[in-house]
Structures are given as structure tokens and as C-alpha cells.
N, CA, C and O atoms as a MOPAC input file, in Angstrom:
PM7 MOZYME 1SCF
protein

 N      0.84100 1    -1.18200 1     0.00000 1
 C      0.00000 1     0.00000 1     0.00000 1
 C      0.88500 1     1.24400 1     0.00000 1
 O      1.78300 1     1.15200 1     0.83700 1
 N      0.89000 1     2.35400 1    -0.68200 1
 C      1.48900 1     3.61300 1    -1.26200 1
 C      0.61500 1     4.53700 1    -0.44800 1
 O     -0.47900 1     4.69300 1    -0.98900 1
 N      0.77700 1     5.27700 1     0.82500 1
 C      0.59400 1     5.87000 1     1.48300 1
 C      1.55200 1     7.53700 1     1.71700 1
 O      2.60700 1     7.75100 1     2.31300 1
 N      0.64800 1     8.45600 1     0.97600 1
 C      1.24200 1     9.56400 1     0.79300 1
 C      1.15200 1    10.27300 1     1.94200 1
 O      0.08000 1    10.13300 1     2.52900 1
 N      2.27200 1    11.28600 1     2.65000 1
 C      2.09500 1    11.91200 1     3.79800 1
 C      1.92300 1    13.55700 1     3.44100 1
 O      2.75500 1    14.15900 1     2.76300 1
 N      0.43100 1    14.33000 1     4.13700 1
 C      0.29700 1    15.68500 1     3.76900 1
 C      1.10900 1    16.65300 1     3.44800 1
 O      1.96700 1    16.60600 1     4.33000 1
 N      1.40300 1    17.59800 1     2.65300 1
 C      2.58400 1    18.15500 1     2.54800 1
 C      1.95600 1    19.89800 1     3.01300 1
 O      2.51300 1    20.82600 1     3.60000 1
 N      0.71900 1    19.76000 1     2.48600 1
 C      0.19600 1    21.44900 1     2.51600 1
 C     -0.94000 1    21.73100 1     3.34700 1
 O     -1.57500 1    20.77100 1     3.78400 1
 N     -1.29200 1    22.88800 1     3.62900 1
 C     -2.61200 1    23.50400 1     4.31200 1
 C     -3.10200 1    24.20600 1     3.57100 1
 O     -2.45400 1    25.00600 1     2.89600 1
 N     -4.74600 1    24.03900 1     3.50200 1
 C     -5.13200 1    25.19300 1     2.35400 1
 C     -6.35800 1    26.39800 1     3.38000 1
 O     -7.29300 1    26.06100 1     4.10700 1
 N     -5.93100 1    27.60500 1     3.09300 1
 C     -6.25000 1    28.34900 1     3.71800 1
 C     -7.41600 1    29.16900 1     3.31400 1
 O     -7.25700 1    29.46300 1     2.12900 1
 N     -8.29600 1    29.56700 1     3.68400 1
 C     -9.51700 1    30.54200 1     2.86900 1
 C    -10.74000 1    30.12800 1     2.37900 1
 O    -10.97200 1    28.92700 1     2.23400 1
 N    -11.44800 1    30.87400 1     2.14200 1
 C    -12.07600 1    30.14300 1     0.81700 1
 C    -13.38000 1    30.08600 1     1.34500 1
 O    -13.59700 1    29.91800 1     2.54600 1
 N    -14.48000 1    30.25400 1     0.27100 1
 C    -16.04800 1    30.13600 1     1.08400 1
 C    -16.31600 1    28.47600 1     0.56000 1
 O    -17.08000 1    27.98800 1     1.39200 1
 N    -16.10600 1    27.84300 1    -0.08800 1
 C    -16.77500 1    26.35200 1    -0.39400 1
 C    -17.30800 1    25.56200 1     0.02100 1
 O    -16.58000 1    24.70900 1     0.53100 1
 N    -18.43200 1    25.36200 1     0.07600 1
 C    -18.82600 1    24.08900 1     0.89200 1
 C    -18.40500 1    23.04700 1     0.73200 1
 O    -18.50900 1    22.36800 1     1.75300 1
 N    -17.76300 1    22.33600 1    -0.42700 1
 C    -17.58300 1    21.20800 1    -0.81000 1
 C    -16.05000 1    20.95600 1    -0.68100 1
 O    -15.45100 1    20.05000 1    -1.26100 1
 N    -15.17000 1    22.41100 1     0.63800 1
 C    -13.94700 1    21.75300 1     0.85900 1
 C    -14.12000 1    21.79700 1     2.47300 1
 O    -14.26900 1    22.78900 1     3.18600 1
 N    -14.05500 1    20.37400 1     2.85000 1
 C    -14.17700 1    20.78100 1     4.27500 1
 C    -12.82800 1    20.10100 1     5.09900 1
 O    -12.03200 1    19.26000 1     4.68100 1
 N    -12.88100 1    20.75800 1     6.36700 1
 C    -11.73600 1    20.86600 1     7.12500 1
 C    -10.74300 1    19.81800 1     6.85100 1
 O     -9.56400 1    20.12800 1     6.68100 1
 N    -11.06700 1    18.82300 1     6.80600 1
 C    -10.27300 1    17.28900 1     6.48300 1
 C     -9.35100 1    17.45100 1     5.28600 1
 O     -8.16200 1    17.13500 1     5.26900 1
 N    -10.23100 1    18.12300 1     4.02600 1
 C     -9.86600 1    18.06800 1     2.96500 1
 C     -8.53700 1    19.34900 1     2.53200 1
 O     -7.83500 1    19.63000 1     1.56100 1
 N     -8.75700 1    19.81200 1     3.87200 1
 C     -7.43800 1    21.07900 1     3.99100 1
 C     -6.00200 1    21.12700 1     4.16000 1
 O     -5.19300 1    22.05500 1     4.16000 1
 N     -5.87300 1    19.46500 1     4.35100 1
 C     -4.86700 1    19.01000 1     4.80800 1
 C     -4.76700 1    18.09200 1     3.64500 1
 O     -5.55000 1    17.15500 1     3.48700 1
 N     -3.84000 1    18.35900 1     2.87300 1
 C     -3.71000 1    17.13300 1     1.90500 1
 C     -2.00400 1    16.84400 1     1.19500 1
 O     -1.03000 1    17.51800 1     1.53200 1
 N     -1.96300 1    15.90400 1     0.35100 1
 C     -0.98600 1    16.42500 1    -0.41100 1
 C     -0.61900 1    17.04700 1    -2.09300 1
 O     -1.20800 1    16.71300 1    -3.12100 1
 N     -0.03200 1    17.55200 1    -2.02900 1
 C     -0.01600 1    18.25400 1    -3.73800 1
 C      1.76700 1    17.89800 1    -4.00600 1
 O      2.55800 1    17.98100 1    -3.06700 1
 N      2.22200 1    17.49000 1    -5.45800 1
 C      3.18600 1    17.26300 1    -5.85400 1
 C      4.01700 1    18.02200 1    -5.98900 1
 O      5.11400 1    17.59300 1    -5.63300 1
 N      4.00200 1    19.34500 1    -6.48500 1
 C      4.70100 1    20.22600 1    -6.93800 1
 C      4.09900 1    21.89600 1    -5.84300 1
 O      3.16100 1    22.64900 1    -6.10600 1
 N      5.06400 1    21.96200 1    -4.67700 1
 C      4.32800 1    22.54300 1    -3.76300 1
 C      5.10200 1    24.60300 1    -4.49900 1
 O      5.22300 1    25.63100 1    -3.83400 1
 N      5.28100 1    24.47100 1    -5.34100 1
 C      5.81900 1    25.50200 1    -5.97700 1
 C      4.69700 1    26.18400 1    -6.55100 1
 O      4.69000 1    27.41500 1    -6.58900 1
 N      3.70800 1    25.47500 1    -7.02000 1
 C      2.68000 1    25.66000 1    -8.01900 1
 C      1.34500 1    26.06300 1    -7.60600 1
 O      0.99400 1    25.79500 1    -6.45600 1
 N      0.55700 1    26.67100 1    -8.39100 1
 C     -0.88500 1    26.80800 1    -8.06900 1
 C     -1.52500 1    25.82500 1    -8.05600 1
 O     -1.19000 1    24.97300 1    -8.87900 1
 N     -2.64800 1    25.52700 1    -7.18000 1
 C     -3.20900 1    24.68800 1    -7.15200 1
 C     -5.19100 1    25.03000 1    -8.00600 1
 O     -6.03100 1    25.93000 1    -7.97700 1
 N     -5.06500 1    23.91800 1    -8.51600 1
 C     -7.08100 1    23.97600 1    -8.90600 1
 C     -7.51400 1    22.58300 1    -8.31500 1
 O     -7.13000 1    21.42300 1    -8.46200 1
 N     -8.53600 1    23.25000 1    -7.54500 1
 C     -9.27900 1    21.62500 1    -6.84000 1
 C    -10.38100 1    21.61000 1    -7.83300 1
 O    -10.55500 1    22.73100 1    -8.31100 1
 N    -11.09400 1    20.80200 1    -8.24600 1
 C    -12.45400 1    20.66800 1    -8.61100 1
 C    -13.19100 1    20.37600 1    -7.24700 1
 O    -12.94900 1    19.33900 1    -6.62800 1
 N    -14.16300 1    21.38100 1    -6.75800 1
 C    -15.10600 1    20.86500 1    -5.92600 1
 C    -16.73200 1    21.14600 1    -6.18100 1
 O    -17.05600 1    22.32400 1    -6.33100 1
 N    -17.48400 1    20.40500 1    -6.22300 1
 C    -18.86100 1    20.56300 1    -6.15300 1
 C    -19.04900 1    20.82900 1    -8.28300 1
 O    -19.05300 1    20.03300 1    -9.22200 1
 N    -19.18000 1    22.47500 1    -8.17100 1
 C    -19.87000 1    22.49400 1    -9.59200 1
 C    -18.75300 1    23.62000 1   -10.00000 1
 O    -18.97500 1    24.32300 1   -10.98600 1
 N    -17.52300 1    23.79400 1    -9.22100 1
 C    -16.78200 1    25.10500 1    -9.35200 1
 C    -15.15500 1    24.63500 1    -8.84700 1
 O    -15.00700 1    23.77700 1    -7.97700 1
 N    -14.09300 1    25.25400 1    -9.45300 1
 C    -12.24500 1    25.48500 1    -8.96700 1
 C    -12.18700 1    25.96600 1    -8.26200 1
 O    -12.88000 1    26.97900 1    -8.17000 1
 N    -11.41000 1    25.62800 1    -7.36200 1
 C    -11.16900 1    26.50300 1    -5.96800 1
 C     -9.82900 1    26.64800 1    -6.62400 1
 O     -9.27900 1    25.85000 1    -7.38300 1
 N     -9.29800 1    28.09900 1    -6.08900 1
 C     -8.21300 1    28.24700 1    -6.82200 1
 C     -7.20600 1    28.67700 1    -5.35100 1
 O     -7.59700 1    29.61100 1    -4.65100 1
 N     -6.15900 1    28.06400 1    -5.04800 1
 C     -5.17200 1    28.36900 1    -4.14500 1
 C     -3.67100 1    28.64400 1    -4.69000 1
 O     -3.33000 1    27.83800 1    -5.55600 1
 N     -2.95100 1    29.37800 1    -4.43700 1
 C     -1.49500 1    29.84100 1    -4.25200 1
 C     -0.72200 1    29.47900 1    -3.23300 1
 O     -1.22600 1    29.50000 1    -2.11100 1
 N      0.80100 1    29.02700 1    -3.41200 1
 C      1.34100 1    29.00000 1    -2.43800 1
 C      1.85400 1    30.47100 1    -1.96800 1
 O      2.09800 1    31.49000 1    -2.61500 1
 N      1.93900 1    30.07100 1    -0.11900 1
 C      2.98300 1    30.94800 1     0.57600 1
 C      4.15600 1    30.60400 1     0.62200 1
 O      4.59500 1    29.52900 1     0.21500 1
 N      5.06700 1    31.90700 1     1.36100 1
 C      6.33700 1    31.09100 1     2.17700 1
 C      6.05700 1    31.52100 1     3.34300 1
 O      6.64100 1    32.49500 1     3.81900 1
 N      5.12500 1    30.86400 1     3.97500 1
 C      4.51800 1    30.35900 1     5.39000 1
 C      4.17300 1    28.86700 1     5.40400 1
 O      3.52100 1    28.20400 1     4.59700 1
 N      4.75600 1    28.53900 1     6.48300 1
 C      4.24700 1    26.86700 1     6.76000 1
 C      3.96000 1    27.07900 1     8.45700 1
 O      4.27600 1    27.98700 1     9.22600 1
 N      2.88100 1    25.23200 1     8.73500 1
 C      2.81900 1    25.03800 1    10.04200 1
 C      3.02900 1    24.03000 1    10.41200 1
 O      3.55200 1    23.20100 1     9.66800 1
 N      2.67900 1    23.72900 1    11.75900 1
 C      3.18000 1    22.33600 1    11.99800 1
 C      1.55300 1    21.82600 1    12.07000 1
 O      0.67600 1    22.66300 1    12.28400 1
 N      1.23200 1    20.43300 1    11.87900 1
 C     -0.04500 1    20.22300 1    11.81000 1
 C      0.25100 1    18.73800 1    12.49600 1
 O      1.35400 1    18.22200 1    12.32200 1
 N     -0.80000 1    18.05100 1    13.30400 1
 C     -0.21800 1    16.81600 1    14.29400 1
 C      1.21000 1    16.42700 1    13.62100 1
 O      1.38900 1    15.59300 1    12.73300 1
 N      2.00000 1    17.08600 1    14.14500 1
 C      3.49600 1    16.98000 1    14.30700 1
 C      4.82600 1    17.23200 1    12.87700 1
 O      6.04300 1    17.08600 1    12.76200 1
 N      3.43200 1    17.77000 1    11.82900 1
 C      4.33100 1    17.34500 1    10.37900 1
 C      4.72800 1    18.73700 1    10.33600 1
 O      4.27800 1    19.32700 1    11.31800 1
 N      5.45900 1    19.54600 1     9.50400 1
 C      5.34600 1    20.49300 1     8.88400 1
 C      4.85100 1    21.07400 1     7.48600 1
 O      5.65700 1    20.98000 1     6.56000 1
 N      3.63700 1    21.65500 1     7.23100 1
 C      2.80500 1    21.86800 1     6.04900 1
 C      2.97800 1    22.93400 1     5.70900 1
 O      3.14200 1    23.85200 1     6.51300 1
 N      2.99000 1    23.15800 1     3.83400 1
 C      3.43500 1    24.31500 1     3.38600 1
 C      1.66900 1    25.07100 1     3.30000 1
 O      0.67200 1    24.42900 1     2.96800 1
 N      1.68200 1    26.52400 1     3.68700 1
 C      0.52900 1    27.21100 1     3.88300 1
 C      0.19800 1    27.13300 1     2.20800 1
 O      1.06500 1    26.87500 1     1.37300 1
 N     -1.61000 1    27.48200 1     1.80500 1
 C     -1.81400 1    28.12200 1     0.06900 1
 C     -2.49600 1    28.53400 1     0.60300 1
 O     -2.80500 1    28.12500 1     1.72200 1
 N     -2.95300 1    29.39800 1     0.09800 1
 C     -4.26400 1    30.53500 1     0.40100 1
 C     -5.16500 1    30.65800 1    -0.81300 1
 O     -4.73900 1    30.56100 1    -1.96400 1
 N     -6.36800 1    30.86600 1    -0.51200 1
 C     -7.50700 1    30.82300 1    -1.83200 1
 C     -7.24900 1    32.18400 1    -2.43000 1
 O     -6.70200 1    33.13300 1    -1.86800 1
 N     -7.57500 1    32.15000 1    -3.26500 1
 C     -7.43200 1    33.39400 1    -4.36400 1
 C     -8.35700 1    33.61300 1    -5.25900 1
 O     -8.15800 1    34.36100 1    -6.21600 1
 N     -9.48700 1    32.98100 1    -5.05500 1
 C    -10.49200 1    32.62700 1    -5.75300 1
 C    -11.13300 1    31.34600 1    -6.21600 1
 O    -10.67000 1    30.25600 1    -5.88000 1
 N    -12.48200 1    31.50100 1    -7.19200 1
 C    -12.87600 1    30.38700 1    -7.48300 1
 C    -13.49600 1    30.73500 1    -8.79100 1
 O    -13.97700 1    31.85600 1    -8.95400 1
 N    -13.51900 1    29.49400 1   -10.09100 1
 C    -14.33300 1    29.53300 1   -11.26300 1
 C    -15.68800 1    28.52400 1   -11.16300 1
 O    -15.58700 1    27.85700 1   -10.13300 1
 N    -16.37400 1    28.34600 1   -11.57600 1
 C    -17.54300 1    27.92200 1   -12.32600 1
 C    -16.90500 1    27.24700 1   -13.54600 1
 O    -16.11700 1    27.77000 1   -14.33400 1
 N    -17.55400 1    25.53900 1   -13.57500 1
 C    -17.28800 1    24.73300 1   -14.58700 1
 C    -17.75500 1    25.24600 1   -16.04500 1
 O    -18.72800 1    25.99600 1   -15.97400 1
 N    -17.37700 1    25.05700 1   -17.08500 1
 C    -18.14100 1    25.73200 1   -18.25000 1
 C    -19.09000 1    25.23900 1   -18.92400 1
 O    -18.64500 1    24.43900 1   -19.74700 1
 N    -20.47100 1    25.36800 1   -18.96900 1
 C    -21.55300 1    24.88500 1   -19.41500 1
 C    -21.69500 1    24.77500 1   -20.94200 1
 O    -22.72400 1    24.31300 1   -21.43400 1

């Protein structure tokens, strides 16, 4: 079993369809913007150079910056 360990925190954001759990995750390329697909819309996050410690790891901060609507 291939068990990835969280790397980031995602910060902001009105979405319902990202909830607290899902804030903690991992992303590959922690340099980069991130697009989640959630619900019917992108949550769009940026990285910082702020990190925290989260049960004991250290996570790189992103902050929301917005969101799109899928294209109909």
C-alpha cells in the first residue's frame, strides 16, 4: 500500500464542498498553483512562504485566491 504523507494547508475560501479534512492534503509540486475541482466550481489556491506544523508534520501554507464555475 502507497501511502502519501500531507505536505500542505489550504487556507480561505467560502466552499462548501472543501471541508476541514480536505485542507490538509498532499499536492506534488508545492511551488505551483493549485485547482481543486469541488462541487460544480475550482477553488483556486497559491502557495505561501509560510508553513505550520499540523499533528506533528510540517505543512506548506496556500491561500484561496479565488474560485471559477465549470463551463456549461
Amino acid at each position: 500500500m502507497n501511502t502519501v504523507e500531507p505536505n500542505v494547508i489550504l487556507r480561505g475560501g467560502v466552499s462548501p464542498y472543501l471541508t476541514d479534512s480536505q485542507r490538509v492534503c498532499y499536492v506534488e509540486d508545492t511551488d505551483d498553483k493549485l485547482k481543486l475541482l469541488r462541487g460544480n466550481r475550482y477553488e483556486h489556491f497559491e502557495p505561501t512562504t509560510e508553513s505550520e506544523i499540523h499533528n506533528g508534520t510540517e505543512l506548506r501554507v496556500f491561500v484561496w485566491v479565488g474560485g471559477t464555475k465549470l463551463a456549461e
